[in-house]
Each structure stands twice: as C-alpha cells, then as structure tokens.
C-alpha atoms as an extended CHARMM CRD file, in Angstrom:
* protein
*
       116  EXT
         1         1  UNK       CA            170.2040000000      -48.4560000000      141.1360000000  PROA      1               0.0000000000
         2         2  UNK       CA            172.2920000000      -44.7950000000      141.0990000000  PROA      2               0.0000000000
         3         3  UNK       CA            169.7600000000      -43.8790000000      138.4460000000  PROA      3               0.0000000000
         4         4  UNK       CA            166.5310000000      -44.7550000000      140.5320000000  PROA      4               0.0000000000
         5         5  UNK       CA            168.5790000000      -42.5220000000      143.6310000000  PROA      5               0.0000000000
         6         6  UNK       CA            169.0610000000      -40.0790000000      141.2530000000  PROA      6               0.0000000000
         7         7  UNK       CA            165.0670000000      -40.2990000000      139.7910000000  PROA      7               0.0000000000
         8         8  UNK       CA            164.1570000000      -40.0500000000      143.6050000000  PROA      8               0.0000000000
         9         9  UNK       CA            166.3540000000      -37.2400000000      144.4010000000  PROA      9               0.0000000000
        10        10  UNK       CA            164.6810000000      -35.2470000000      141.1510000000  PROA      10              0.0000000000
        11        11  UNK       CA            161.8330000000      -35.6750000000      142.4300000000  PROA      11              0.0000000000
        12        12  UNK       CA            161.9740000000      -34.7620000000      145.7170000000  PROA      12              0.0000000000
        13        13  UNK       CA            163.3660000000      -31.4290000000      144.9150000000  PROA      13              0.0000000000
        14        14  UNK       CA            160.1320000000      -30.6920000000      142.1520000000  PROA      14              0.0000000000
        15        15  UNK       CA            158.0550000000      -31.3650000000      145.0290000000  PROA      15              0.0000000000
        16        16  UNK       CA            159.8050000000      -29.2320000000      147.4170000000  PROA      16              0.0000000000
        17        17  UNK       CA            160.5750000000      -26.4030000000      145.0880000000  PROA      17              0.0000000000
        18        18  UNK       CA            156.8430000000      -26.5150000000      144.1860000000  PROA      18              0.0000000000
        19        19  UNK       CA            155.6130000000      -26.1450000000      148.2280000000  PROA      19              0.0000000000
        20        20  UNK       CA            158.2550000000      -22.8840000000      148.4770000000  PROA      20              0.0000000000
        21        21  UNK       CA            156.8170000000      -21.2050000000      145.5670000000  PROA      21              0.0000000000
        22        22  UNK       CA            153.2660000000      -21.9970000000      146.7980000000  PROA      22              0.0000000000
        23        23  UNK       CA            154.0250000000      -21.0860000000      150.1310000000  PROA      23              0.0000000000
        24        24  UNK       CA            155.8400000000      -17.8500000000      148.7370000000  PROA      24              0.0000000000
        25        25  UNK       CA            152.5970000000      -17.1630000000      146.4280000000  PROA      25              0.0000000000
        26        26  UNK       CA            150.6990000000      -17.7130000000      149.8680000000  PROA      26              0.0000000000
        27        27  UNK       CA            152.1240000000      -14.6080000000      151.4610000000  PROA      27              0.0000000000
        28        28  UNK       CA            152.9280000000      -11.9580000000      148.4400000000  PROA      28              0.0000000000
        29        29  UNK       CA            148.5890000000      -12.5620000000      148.2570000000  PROA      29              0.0000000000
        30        30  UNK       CA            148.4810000000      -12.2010000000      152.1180000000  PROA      30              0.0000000000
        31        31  UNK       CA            150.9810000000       -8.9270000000      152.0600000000  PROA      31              0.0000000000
        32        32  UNK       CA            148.8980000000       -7.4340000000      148.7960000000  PROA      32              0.0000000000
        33        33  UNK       CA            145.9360000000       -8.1350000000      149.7650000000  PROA      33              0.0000000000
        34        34  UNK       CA            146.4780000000       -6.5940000000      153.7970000000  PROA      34              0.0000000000
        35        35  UNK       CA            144.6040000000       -9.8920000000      155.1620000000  PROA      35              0.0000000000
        36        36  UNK       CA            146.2960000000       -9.6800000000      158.4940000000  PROA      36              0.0000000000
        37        37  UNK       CA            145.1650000000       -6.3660000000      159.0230000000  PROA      37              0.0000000000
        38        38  UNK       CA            141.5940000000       -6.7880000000      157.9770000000  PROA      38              0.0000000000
        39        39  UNK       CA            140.1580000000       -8.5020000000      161.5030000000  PROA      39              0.0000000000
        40        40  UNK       CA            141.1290000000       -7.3700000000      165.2820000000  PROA      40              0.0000000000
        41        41  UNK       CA            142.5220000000      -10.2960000000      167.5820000000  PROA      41              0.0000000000
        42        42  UNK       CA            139.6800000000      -11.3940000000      169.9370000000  PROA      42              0.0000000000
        43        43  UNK       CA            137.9500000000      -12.3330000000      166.2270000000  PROA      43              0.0000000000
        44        44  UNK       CA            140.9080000000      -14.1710000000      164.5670000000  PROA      44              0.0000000000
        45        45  UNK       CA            141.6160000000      -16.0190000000      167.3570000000  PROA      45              0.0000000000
        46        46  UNK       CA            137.4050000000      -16.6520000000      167.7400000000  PROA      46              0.0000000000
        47        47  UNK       CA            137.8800000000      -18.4360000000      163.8600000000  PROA      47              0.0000000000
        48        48  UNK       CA            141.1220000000      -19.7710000000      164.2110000000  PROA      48              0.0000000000
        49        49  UNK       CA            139.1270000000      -22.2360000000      167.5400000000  PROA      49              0.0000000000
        50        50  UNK       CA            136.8660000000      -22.7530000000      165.4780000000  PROA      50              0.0000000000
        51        51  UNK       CA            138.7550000000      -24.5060000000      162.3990000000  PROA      51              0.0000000000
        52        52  UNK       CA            141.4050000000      -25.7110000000      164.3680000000  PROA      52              0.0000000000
        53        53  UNK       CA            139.8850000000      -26.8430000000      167.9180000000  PROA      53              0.0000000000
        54        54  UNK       CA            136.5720000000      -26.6510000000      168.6630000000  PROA      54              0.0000000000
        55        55  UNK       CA            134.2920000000      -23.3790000000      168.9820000000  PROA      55              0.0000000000
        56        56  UNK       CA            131.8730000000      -21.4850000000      167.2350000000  PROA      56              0.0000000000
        57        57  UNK       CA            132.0880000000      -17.8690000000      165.4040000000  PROA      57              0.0000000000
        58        58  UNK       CA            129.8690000000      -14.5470000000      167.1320000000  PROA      58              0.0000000000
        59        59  UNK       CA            127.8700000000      -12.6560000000      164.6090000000  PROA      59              0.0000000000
        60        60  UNK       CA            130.5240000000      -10.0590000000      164.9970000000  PROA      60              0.0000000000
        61        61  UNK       CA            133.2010000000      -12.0280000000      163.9380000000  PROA      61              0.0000000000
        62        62  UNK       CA            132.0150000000      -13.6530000000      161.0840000000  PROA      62              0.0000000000
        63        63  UNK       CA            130.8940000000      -10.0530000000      159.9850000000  PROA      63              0.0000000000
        64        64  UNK       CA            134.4940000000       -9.2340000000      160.2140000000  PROA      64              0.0000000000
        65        65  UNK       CA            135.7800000000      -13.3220000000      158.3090000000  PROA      65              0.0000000000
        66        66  UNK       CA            133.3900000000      -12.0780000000      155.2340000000  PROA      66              0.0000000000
        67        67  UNK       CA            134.7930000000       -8.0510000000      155.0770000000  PROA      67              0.0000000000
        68        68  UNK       CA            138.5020000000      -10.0140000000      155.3640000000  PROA      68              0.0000000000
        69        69  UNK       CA            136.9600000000      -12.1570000000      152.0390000000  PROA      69              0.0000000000
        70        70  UNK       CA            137.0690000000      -15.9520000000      150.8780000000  PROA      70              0.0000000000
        71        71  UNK       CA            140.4120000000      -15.5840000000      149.2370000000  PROA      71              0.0000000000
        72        72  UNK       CA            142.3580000000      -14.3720000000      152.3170000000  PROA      72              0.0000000000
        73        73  UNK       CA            140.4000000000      -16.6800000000      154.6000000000  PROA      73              0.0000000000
        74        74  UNK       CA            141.5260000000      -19.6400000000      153.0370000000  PROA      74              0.0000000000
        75        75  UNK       CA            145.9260000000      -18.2530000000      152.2200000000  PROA      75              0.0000000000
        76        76  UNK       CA            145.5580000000      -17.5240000000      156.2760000000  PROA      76              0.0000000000
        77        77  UNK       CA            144.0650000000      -20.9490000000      156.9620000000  PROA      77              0.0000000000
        78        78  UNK       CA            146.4720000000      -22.5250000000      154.2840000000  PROA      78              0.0000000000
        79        79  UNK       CA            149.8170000000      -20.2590000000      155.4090000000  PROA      79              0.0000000000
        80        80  UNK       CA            148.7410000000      -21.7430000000      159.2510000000  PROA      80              0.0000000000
        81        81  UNK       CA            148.5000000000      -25.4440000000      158.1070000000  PROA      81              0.0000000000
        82        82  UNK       CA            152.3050000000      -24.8880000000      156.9910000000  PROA      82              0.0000000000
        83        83  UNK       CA            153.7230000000      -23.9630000000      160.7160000000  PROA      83              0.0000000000
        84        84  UNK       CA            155.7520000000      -26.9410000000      162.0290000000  PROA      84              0.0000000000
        85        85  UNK       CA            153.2940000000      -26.4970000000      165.1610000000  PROA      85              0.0000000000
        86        86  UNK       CA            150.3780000000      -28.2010000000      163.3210000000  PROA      86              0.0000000000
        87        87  UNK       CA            152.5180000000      -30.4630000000      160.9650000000  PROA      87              0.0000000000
        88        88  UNK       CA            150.8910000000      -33.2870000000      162.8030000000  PROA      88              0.0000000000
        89        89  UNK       CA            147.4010000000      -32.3180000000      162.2740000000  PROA      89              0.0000000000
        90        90  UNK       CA            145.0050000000      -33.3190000000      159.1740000000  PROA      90              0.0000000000
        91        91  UNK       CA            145.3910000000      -30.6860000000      156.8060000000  PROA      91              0.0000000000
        92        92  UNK       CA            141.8500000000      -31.9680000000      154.3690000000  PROA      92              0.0000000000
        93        93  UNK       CA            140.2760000000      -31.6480000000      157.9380000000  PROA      93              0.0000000000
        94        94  UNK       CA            140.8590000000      -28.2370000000      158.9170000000  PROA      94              0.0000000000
        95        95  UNK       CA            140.2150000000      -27.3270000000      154.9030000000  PROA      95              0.0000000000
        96        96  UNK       CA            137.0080000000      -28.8170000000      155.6770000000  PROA      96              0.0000000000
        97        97  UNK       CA            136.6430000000      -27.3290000000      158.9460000000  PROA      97              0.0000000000
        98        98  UNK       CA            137.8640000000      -23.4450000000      157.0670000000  PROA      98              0.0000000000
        99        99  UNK       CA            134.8340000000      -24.2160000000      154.6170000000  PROA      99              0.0000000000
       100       100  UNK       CA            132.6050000000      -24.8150000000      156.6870000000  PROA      100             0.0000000000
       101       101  UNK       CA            133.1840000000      -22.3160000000      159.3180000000  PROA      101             0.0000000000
       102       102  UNK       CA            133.1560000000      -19.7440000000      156.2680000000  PROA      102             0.0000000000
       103       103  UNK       CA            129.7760000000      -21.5620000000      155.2450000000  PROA      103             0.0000000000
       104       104  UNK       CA            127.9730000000      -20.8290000000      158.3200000000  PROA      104             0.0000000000
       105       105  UNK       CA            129.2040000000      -17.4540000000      158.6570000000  PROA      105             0.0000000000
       106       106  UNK       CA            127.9100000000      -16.6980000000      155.5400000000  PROA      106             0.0000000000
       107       107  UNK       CA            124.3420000000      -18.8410000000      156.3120000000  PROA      107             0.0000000000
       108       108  UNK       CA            124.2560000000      -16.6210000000      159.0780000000  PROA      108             0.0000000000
       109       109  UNK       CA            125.1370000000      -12.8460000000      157.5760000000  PROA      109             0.0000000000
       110       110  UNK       CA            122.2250000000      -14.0710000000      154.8480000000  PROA      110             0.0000000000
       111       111  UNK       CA            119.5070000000      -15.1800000000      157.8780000000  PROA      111             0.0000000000
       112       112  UNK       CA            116.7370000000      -12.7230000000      158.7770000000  PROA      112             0.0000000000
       113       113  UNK       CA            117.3080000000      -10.4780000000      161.9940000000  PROA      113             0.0000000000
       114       114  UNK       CA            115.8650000000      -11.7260000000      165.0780000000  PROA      114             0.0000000000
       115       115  UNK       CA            114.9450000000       -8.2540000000      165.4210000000  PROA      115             0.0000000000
       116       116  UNK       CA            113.0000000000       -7.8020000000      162.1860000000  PROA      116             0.0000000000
C-alpha cells in the first residue's frame, strides 16, 4: 500500500512539474515575442468576449488578432485558461472558441471589400 502512495505521489509531482514548465514556456514566448504589446485594450478585451463570453470581433480588431499572430493568440488564450478565475470553465471549449474566433478573423481579412 506505501508503495502505491508513493507511485501516486510520483506522479502527481511529473504532472505538476510538467504544467510549471509549460506554463513557464507560456510566458518566456509571450515576453520574447512582445504579444501583450502588439494590440491596444478596447481590441483585446473585444477577443477576449468573444472566446470567453459571448461577442463578436470588428474588422479592426481582428486586423490587429492577425498582426499579434497565431502563435501569441493561442500562449495569451492558453496563459488566461491558467488564472484561478476561469479554473471552473471548459478549457477544450474556449480552445475551440480561440480557433474559431481566429478562423473568422482570418475568413474575414481574406473576404472582398464591400467597397470594391
């Protein structure tokens, strides 16, 4: 029995040692890359409805979530997801929801001008 405690204990800690260095990965890409920087506030917080309530993204917003890039989108979505705040919340959702808001903004960047 003190060697299945001790199994159990082992592998809690590989698990949990695994999440820090991801989560640690997570933000030396965030820092080197400058993704925080890379979109102004009304327009973060315009995506960040839209993958984690409900809401849509302006043209000029998801002109600014493709300049920010794929790869920052998703370490921003993914370093949010780890905030006790949203612990509760369905993390393959809001993936899903982070796809497909990047999806349509890039549907829509690819669309012909109403003006043309």
């Amino acid at each position: 029995m003190a060697s299945l405690n001790a199994y159990s204990f082992i592998l809690v800690l590989f698990i949990t040692s695994g999440v820090v260095i991801a989560t640690k990965k997570n933000d030396k890409f965030i820092k080197e890359n400058n993704c925080e920087a890379k979109m102004d506030m009304p327009c973060v917080l315009e995506v960040f409805d839209s993958i984690f309530k409900t809401g849509s993204v302006t043209n000029k917003c998801c002109g600014e979530l493709l300049v920010l890039g794929k790869k920052c989108h998703h370490a921003l979505v993914k370093r949010a997801l780890e905030n006790p705040i949203f612990k509760n919340l369905d993390q393959m959702t809001i993936m899903h929801k982070s796809i497909t808001t990047w999806d349509n903004c890039l549907k829509l960047s690819h669309s012909p001008s109403p003006c043309a």
